[in-house]
C-alpha positions in Angstrom: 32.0 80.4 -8.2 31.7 81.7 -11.6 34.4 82.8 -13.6 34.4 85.8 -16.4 35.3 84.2 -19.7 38.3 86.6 -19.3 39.1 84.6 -16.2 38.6 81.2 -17.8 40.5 82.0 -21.2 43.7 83.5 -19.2 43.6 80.2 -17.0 43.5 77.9 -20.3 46.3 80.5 -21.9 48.3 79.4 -18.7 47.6 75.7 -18.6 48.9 75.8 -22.6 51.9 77.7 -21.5 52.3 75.0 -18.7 52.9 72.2 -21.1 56.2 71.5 -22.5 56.5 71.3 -26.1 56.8 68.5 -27.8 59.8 67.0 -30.3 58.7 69.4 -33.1 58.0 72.1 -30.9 54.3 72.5 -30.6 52.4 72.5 -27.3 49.6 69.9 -27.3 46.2 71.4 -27.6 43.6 71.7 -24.2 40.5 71.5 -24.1 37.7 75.1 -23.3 35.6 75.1 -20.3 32.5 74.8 -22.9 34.2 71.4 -24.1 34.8 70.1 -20.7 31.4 71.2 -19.3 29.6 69.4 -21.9 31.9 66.4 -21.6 31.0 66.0 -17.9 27.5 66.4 -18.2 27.2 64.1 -20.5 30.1 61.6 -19.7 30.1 61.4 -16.5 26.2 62.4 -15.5 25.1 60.6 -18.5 22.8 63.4 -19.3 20.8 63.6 -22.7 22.2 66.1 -25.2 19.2 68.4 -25.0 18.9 69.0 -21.2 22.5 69.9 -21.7 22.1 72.3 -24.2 19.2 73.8 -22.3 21.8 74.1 -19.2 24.2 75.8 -21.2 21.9 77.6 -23.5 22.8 76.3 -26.8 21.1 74.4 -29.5 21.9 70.7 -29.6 24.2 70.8 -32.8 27.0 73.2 -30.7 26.9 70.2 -27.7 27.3 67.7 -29.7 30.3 69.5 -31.7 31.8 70.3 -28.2 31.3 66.8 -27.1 33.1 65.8 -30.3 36.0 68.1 -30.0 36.7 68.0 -26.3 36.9 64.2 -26.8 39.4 64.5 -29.5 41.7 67.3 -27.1 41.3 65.0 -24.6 42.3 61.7 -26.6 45.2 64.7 -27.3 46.0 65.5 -23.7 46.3 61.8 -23.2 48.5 60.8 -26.1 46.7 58.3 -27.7 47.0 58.6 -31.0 43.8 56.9 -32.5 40.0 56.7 -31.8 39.1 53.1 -30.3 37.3 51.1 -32.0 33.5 50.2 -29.8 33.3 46.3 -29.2 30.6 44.7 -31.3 
């Protein structure tokens, strides 16, 4: 089932409203569809960055922005505070 991007922006809208807010009164930011499609496809399928902007119809530089900003909501959504640090 595919949603209208009216459909999938009033669903995020309500997700946001969902959340408490926190001690200073801001809701903690979520992550688009776009930013959790490409996360998926690449996280979890382990696809390559260009079959996934052919998928989604984008050039490579948008995935790889959504990749890097649906990491950092998520890192957000989860409360941890910094990026780790990858084992050497």
């Amino acid at each position: 089932m595919v949603r209208s991007p009216t459909a999938a922006t009033q669903q995020r809208d309500r997700c946001y409203l969902a959340q408490p807010p926190n001690r200073s009164g801001a809701r903690k930011r979520t992550y688009s569809v776009e930013q959790r499609t490409v996360i998926l496809l690449v996280g979890l399928e382990g696809m390559r960055y260009e079959a996934v902007a052919e998928i989604v119809g984008c050039p490579v530089g948008t995935i790889r922005s959504r990749l890097s900003r649906g990491r950092e909501a998520l890192r957000d959504l989860m409360g941890i505070k910094e990026k780790v640090a990858k084992a050497a």
